[in-house]
C-alpha positions as CSV (number, residue, x, y, z in Angstrom):
1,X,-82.7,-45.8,-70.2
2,X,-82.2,-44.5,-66.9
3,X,-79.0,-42.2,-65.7
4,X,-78.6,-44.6,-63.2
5,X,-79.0,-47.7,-65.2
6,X,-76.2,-46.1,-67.8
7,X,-74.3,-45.7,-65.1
8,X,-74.7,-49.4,-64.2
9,X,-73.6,-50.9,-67.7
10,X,-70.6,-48.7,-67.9
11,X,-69.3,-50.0,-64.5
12,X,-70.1,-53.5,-66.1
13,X,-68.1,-52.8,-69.2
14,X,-65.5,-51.4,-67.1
15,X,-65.0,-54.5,-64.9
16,X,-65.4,-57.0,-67.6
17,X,-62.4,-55.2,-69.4
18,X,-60.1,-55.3,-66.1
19,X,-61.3,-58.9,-65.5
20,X,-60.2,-59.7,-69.6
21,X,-56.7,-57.1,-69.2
22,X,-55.8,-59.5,-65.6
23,X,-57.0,-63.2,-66.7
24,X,-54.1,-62.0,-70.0
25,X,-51.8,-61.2,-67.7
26,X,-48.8,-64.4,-67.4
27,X,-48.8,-66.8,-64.6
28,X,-45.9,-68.5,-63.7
29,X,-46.1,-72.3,-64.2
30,X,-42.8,-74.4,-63.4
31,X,-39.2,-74.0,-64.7
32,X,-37.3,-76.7,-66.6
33,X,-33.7,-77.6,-67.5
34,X,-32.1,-78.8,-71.0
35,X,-28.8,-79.8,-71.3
36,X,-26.5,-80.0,-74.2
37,X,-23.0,-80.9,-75.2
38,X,-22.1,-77.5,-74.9
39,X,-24.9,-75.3,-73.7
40,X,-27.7,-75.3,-70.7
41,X,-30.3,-73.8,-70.7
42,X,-33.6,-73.0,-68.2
43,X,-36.8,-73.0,-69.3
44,X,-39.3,-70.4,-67.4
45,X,-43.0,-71.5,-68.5
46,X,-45.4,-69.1,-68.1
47,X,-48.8,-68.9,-69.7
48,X,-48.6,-66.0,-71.9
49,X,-45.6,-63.9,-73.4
50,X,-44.4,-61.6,-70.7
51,X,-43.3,-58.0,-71.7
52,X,-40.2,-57.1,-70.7
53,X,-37.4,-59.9,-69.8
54,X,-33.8,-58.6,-68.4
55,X,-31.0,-60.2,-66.4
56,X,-28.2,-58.6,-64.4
57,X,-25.3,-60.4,-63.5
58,X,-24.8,-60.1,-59.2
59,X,-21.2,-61.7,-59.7
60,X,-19.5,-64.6,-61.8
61,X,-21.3,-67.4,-60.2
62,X,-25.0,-65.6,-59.7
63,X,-27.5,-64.2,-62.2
64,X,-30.5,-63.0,-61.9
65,X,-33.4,-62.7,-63.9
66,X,-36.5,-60.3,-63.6
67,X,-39.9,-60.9,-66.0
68,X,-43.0,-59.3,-65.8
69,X,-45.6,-59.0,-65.3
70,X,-46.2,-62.4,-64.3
71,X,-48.7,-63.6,-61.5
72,X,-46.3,-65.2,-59.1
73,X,-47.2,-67.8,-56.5
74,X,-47.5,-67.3,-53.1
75,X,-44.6,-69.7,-51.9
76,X,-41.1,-69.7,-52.5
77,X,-39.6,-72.1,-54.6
78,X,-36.1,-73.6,-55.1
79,X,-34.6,-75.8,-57.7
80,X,-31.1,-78.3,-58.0
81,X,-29.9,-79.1,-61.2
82,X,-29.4,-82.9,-61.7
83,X,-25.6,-84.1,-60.4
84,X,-23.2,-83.6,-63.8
85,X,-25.0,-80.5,-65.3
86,X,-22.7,-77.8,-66.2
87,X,-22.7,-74.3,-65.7
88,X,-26.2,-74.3,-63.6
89,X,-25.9,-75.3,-59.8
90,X,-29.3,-74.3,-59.4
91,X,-32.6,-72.1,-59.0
92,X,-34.2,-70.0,-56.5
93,X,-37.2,-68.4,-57.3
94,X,-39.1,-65.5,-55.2
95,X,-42.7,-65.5,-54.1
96,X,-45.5,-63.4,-55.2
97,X,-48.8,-63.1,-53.5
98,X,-50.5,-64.9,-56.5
99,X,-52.5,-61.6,-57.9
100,X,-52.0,-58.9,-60.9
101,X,-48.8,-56.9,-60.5
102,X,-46.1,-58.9,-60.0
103,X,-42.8,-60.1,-61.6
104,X,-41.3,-62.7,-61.9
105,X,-37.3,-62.9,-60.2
106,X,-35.2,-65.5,-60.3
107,X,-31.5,-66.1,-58.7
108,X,-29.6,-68.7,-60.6
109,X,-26.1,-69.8,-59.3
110,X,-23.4,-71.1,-61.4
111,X,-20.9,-74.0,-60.6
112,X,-18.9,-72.2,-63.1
113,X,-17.8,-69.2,-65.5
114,X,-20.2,-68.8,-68.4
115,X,-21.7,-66.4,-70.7
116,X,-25.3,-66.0,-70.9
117,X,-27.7,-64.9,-73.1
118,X,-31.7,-64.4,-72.6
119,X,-34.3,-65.1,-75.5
120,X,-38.5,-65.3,-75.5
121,X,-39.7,-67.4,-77.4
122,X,-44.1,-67.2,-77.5
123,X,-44.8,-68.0,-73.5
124,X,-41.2,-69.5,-72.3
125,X,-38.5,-67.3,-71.2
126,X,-34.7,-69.2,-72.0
127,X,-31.7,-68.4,-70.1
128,X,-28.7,-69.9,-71.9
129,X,-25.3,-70.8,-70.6
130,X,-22.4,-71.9,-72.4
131,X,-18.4,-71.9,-72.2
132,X,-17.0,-68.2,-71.1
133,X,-13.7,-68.7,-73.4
134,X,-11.7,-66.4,-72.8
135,X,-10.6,-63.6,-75.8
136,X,-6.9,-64.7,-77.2
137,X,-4.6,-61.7,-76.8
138,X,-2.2,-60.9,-79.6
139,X,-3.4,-58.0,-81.0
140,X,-6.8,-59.2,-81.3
141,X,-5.4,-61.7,-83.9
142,X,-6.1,-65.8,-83.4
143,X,-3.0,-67.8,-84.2
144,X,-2.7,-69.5,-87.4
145,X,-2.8,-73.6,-87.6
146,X,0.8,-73.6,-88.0
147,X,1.3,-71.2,-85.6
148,X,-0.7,-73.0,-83.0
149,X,0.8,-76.8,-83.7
150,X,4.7,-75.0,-83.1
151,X,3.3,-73.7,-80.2
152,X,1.4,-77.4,-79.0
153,X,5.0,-78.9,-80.5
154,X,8.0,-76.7,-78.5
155,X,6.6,-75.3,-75.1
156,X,6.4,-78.8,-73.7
157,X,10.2,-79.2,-74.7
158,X,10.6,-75.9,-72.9
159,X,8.9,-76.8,-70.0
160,X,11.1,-79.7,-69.8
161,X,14.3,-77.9,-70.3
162,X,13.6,-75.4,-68.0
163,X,12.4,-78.2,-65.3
164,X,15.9,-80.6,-66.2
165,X,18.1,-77.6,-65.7
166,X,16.2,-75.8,-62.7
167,X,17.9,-77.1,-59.2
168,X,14.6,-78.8,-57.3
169,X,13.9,-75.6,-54.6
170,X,12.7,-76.3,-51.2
171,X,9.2,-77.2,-49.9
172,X,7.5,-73.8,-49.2
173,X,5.6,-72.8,-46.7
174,X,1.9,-72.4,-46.8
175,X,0.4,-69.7,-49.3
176,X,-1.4,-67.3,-47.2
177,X,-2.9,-65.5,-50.0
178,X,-3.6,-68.3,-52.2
179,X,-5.4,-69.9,-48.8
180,X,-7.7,-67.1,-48.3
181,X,-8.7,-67.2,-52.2
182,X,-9.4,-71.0,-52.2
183,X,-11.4,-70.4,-48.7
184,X,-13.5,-67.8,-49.7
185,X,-14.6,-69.4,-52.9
186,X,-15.6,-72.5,-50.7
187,X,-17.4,-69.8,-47.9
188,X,-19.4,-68.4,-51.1
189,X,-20.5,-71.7,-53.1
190,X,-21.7,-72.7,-49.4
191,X,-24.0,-70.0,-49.2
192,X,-25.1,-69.6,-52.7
193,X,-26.2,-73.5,-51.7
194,X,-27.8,-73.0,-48.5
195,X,-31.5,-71.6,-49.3
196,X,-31.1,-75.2,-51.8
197,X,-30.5,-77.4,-48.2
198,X,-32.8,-75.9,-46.3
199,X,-35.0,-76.5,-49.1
200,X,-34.2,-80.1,-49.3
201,X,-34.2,-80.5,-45.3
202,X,-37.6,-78.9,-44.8
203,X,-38.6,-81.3,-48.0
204,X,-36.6,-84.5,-48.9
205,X,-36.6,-85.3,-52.1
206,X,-33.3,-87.9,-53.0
207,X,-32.5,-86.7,-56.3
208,X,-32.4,-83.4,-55.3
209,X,-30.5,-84.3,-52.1
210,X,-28.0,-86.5,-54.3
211,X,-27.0,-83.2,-56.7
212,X,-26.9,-80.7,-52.8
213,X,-24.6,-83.7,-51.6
214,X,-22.4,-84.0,-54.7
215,X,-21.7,-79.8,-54.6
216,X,-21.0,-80.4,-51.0
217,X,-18.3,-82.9,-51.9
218,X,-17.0,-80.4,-54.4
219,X,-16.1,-77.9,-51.4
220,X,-14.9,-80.4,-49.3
221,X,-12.2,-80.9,-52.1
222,X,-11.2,-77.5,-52.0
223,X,-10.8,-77.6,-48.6
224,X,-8.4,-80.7,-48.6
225,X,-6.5,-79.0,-52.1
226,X,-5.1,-76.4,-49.7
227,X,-1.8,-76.2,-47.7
228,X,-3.4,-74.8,-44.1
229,X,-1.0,-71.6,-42.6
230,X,-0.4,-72.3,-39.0
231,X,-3.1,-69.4,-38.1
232,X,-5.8,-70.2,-40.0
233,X,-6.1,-74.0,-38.5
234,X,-8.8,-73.6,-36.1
235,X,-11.0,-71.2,-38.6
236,X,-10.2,-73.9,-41.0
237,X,-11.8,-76.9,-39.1
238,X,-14.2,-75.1,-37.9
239,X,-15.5,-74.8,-42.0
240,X,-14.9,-78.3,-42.3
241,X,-16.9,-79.1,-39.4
242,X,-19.8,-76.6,-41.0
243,X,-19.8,-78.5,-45.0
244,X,-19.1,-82.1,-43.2
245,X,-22.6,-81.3,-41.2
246,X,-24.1,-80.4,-44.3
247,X,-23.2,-83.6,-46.0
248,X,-24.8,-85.4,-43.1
249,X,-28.3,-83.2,-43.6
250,X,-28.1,-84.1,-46.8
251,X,-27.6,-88.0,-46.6
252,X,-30.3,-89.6,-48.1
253,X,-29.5,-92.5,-45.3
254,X,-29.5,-89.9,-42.4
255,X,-32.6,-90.9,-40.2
256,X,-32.1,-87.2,-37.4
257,X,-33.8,-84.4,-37.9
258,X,-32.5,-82.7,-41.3
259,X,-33.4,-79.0,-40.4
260,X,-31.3,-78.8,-37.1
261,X,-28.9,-80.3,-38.3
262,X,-29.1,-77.8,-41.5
263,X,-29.1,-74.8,-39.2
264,X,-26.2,-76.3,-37.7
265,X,-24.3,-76.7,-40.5
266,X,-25.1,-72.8,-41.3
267,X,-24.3,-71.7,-37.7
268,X,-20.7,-73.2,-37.9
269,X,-20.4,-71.6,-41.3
270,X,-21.2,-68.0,-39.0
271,X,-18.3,-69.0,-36.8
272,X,-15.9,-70.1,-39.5
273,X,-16.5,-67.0,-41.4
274,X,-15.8,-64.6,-38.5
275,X,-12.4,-66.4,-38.0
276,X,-11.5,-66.9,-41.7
């Protein structure tokens, strides 16, 4: 055999190998939820085991995940969880540009405090969520059963005691501080949901739609639970203005055009933001 044609098979064997090494590599196939009594948990499906899986946790209502390497496609994609899940408001996924090389990152946003905890199991990645209870305090110790029934059995007497003998004080004036905490957890659960109605504006789907809506209703209530300070009034209904255009987007009755009103919605969230 020629140098040449050695040459030739080697380059041969070469590619074959790379072709074997990428068509092993994991694709990303579709994520999926299942919901417990007391745990959630999303399912990434990929076709092979990836390997190496971590999370890091951006705050207390957004994790995100990073797999790889995993052949990503080349569009974006975004996920709500059904209306009544806990825990998981939804998914947002990153593209890829569908080759060898890539990972696989994923934002998840919480409707609530939990704990996670990540697990591989053959080709699906699991990201659980359950309760974040919170550690009980004397000296590390948990309180007896006895302990813990006197405790259920006299503070309520307390509490009544204290209440009977208290003189009733005047109505107070607006809470500034507690204002500004209440608005800026609405301002953020509005943005961690925003990629999610843009989603569903660009296209409609009425379960998902439904579960955006029902989140939206969720930060209209904390807008009404709040006691308004004379100042903040205009910043206040301009925020109103910005989630009540969002439920409209959202309507699975509203006949306009979703986007603009969408981008609406977000561009009176701009202006309530730099008032707030």
């Amino acid at each position: 055999m020629s140098r040449r044609s050695t040459f030739s098979a080697a380059l041969l064997v070469v590619a074959a190998l790379a072709g074997i090494v990428e068509a092993a590599e994991p694709r990303f196939e579709h994520v999926a939820l299942l919901a417990g009594r007391d745990r959630v948990s999303l399912v990434f499906e990929l076709t092979s085991e990836p390997n190496d899986v971590a999370t890091r946790r951006v705050s207390a209502a957004v994790l995100e995940l990073d797999a790889g390497p995993v052949a990503m496609p080349a569009r974006p994609a975004s996920f709500m969880a059904p209306p009544g899940t806990r825990f998981v408001m939804g998914v947002s996924i990153q593209p890829g540009n569908g080759t060898a090389g890539g990972r696989l990152k994923a934002r998840i946003t919480l409707l609530e405090r939990a704990r996670s905890a990540v697990r591989v199991v053959g080709r699906r990645v699991y990201v659980d969520f359950s309760a974040d209870e919170l550690p009980i305090k004397a000296e590390g110790l948990a309180p007896s059963p006895r302990q813990e029934a006197r405790a259920t059995a006299v503070q309520p007497r307390a509490q009544v005691a204290a209440a009977a003998e208290a003189p009733t004080p005047p109505p107070a004036p607006a809470n500034n501080q507690a204002y500004r905490a209440t608005v800026a957890t609405a301002i953020e659960r509005f943005e961690q949901l925003a990629p999610f109605m843009l989603s569903a504006s660009a296209s409609p789907s009425e379960p998902v739609l439904k579960a955006i809506g029902s989140t939206l209703a969720g930060i209209q209530g904390l807008l009404l639970s709040v006691d308004v300070p004379a100042d903040a009034r205009q910043g206040h209904d301009v925020l109103a203005s910005a989630v009540a255009a969002a439920v409209t987007a959202v309507s699975p009755t509203f006949t306009g055009d979703r986007a603009a009103q969408a981008r609406q919605a977000l561009s009176l969230l701009a202006q309530a933001k730099s008032t707030n």
